[in-house]
C-alpha positions as protocol buffer text, in pm:
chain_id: "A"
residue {
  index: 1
  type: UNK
  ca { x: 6568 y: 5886 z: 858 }
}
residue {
  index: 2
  type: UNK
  ca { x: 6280 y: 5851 z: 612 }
}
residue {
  index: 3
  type: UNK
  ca { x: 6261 y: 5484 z: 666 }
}
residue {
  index: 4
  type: UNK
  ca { x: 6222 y: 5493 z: 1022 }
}
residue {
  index: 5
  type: UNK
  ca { x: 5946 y: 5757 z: 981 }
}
residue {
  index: 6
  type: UNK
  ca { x: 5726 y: 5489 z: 728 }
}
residue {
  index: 7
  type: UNK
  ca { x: 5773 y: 5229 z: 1004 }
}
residue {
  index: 8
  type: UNK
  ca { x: 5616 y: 5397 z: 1267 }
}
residue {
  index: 9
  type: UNK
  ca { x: 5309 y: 5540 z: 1043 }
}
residue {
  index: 10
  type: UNK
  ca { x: 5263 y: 5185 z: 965 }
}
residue {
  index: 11
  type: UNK
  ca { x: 5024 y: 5127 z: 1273 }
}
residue {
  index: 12
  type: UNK
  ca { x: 4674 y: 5187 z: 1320 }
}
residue {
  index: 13
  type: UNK
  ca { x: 4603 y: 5510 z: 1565 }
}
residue {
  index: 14
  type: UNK
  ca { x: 4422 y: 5511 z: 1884 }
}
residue {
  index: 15
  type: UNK
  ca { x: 4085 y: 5671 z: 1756 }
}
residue {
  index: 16
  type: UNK
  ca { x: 4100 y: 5422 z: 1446 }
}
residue {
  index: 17
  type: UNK
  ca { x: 4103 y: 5147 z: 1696 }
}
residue {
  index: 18
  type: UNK
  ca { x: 3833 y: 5270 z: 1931 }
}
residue {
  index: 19
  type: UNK
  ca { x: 3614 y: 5286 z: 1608 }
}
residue {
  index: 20
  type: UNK
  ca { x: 3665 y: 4938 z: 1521 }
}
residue {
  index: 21
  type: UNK
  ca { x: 3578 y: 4827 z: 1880 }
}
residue {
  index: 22
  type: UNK
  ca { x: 3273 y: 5024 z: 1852 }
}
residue {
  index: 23
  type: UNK
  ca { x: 3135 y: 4857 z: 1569 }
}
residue {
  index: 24
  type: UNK
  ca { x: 3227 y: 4533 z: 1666 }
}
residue {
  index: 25
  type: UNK
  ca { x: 3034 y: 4622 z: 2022 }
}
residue {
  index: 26
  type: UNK
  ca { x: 2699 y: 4741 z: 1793 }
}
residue {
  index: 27
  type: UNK
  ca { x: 2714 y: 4420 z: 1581 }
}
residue {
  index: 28
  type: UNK
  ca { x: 2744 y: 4175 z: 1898 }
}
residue {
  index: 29
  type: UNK
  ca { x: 2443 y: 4383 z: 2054 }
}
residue {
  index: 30
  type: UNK
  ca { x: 2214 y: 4305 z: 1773 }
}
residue {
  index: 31
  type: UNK
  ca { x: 2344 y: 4005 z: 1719 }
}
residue {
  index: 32
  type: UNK
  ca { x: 2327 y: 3825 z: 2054 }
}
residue {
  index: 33
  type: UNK
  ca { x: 1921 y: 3856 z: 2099 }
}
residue {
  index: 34
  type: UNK
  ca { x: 1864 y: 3749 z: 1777 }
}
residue {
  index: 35
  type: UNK
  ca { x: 2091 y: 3402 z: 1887 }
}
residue {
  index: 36
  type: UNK
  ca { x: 1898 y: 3378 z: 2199 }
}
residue {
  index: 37
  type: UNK
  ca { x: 1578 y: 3374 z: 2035 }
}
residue {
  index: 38
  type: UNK
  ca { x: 1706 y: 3116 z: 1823 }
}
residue {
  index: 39
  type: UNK
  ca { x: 1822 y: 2861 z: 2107 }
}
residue {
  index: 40
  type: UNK
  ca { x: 1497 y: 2952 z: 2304 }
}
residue {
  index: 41
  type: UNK
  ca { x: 1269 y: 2803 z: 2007 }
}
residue {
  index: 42
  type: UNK
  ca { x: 1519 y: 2507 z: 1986 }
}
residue {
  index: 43
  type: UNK
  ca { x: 1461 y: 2449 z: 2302 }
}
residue {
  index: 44
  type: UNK
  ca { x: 1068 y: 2486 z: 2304 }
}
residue {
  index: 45
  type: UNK
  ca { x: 1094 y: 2198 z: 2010 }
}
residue {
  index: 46
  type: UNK
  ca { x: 1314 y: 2020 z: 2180 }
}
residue {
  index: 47
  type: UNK
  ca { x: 1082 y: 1959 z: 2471 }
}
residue {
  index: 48
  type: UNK
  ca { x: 735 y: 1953 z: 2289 }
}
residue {
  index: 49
  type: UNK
  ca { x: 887 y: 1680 z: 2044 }
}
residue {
  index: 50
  type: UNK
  ca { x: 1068 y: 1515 z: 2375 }
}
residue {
  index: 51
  type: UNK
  ca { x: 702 y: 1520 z: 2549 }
}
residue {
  index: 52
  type: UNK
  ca { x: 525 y: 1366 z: 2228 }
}
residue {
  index: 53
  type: UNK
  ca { x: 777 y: 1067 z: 2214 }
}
residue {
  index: 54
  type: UNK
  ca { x: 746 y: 977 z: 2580 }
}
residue {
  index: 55
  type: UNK
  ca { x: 348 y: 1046 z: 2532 }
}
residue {
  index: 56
  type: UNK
  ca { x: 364 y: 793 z: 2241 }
}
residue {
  index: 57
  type: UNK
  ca { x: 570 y: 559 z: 2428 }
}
residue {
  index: 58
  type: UNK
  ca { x: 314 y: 536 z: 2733 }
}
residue {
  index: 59
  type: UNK
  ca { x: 25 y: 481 z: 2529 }
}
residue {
  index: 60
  type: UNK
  ca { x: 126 y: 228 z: 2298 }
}
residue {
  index: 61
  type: UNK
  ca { x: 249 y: 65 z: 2630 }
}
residue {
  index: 62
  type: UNK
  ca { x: -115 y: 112 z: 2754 }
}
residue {
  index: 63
  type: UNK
  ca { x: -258 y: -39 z: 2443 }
}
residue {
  index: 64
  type: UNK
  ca { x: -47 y: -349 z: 2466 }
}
residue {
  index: 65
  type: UNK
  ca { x: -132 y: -397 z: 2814 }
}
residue {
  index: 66
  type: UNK
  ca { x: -456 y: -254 z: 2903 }
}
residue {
  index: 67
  type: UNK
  ca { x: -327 y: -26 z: 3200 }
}
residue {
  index: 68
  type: UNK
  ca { x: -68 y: 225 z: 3239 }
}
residue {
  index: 69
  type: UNK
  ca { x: 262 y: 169 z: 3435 }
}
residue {
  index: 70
  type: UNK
  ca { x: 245 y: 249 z: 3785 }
}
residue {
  index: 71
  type: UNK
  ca { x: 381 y: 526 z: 3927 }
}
residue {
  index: 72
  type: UNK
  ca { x: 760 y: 573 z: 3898 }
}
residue {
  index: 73
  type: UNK
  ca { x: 1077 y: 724 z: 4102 }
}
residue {
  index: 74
  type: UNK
  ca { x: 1243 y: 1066 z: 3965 }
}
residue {
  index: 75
  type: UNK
  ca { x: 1496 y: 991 z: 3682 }
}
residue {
  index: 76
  type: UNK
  ca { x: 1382 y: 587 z: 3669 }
}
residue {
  index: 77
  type: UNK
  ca { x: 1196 y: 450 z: 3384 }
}
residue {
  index: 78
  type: UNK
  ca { x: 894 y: 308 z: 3525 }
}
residue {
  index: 79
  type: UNK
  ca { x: 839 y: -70 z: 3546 }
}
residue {
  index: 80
  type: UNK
  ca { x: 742 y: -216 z: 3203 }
}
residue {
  index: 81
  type: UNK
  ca { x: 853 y: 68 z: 3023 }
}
residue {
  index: 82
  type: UNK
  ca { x: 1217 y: -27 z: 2974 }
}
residue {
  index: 83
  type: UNK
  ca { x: 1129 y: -131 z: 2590 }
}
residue {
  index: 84
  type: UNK
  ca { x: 907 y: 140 z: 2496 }
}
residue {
  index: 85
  type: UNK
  ca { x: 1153 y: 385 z: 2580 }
}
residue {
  index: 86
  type: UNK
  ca { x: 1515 y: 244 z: 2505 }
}
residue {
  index: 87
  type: UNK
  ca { x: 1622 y: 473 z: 2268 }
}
residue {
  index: 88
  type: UNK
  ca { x: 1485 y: 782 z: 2511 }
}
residue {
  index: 89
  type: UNK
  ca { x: 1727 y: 947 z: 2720 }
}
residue {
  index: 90
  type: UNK
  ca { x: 1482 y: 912 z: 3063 }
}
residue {
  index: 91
  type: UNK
  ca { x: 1790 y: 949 z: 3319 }
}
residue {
  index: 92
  type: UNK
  ca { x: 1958 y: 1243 z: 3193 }
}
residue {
  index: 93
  type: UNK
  ca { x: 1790 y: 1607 z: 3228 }
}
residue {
  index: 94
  type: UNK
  ca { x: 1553 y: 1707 z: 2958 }
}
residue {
  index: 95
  type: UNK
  ca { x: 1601 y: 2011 z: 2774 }
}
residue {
  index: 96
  type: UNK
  ca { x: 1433 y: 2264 z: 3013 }
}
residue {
  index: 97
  type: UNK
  ca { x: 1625 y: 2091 z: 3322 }
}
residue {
  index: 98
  type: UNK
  ca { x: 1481 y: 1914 z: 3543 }
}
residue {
  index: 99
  type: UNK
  ca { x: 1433 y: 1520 z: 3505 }
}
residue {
  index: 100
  type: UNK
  ca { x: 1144 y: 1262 z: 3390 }
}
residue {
  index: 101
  type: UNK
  ca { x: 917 y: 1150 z: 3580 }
}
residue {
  index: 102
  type: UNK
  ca { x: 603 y: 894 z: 3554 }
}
residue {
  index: 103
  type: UNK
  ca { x: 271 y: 995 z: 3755 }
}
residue {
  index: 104
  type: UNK
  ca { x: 28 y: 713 z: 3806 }
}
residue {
  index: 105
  type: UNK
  ca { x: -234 y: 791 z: 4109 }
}
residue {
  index: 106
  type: UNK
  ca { x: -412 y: 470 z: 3983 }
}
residue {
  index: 107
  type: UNK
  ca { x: -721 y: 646 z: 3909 }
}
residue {
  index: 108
  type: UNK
  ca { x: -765 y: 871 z: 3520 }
}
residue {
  index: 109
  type: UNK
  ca { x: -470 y: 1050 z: 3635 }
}
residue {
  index: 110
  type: UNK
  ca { x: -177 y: 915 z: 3486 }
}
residue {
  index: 111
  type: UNK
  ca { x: 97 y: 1211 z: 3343 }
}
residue {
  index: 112
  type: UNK
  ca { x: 466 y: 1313 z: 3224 }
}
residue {
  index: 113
  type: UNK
  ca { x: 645 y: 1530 z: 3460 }
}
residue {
  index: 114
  type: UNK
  ca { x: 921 y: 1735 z: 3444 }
}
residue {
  index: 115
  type: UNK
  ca { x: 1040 y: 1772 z: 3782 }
}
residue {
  index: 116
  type: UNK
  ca { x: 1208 y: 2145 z: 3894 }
}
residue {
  index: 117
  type: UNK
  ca { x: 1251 y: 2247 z: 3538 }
}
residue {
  index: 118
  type: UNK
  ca { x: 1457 y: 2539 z: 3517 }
}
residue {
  index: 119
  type: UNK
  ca { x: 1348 y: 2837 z: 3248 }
}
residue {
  index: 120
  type: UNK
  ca { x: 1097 y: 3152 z: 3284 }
}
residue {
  index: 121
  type: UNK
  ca { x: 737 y: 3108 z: 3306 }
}
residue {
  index: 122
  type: UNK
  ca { x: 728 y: 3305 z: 2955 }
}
residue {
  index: 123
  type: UNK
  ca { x: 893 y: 2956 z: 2818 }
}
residue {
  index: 124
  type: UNK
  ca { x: 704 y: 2727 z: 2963 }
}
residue {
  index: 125
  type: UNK
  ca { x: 432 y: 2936 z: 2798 }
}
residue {
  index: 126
  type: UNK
  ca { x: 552 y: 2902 z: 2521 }
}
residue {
  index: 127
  type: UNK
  ca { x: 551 y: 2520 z: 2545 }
}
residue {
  index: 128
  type: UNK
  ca { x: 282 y: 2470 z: 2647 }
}
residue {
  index: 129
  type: UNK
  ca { x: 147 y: 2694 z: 2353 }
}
residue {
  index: 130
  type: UNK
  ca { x: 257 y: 2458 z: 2125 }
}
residue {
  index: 131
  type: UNK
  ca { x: 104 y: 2131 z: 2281 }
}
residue {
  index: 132
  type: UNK
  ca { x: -185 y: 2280 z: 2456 }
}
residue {
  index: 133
  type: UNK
  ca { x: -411 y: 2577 z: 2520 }
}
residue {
  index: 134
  type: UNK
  ca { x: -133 y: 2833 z: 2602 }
}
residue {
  index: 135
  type: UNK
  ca { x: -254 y: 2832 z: 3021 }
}
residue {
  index: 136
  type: UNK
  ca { x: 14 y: 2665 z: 3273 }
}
residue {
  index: 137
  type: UNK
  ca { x: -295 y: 2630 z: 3497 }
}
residue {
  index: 138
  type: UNK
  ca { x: -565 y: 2497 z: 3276 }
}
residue {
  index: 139
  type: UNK
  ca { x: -533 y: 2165 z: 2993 }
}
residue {
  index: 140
  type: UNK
  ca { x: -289 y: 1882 z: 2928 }
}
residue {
  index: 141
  type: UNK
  ca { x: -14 y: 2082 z: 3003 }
}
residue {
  index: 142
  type: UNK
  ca { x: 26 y: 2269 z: 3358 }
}
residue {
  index: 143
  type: UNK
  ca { x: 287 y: 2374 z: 3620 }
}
residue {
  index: 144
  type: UNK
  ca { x: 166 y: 2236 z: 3949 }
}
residue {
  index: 145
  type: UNK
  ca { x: 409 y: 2308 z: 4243 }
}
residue {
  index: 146
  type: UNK
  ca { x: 678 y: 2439 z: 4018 }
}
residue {
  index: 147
  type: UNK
  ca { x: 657 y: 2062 z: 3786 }
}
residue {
  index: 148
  type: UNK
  ca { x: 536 y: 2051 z: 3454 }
}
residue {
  index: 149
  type: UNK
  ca { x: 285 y: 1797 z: 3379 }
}
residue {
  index: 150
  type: UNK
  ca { x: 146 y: 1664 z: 3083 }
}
residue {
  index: 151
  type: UNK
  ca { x: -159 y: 1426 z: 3140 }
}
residue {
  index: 152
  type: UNK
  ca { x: -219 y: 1188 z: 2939 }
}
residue {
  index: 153
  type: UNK
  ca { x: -642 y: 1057 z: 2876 }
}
């Protein structure tokens, strides 16, 4: 009879359960902002060192040939640029969504775009904080029609 008795107090109790579940459901609360903070500034780098390559790329293209590519299609690397950008991933969608794009209106307005990026504005903010004057609408870096362009010159 006794032994039967130890095997059933064996077991953890209802209450002693709920407890544990409880703390487990504080930790995850404080934990999982602290995470998202973390993959929204990898992301931020991500993008501002993504924009400085392909920046990089089209001027050292434009100092080997005097002009900048012409415009290009939505996900294609422009004409010329096939070299300067081999190792860049210019088909696939960038870290904020979206794809790359080339801008060329053949006058001093020549820009990166990130076409139909999807994050907040407070992101993009945030981006463009680190490679310009912190103002989507003023600067290199803006949001025109719900794009993200970075102008080059």
């Amino acid at each position: 009879m006794e032994g039967i008795r130890n095997r059933l107090q064996r077991g953890f109790t209802l209450v002693e359960i709920m407890v544990a579940v409880v703390i487990i459901g504080l930790l995850l609360s404080l934990a999982v902002p602290a995470v998202m903070k973390v993959f929204g500034k990898s992301k931020v780098n991500r993008i501002v060192n993504d924009i400085r390559v392909v920046s990089d790329a089209f001027q050292f293209y434009a100092l080997d040939n005097g002009i900048y590519p012409p415009d290009g299609d939505v996900g294609v690397i422009p004409d010329g640029m096939t070299g300067y950008l081999r190792e860049f991933p210019w088909d696939l969608t960038t870290a904020i969504g979206g794809k790359w794009d080339w801008e060329n209106s053949g006058s001093n307005e020549q820009g990166i775009v990130i076409s139909s990026p999807d994050v907040s504005t407070e992101m993009l903010k945030k981006i463009d904080g680190a490679v310009d004057d912190g103002n989507l609408t003023t600067g290199e870096f803006t949001v025109v029609n719900s794009n993200c362009c970075y102008m080059l010159d």
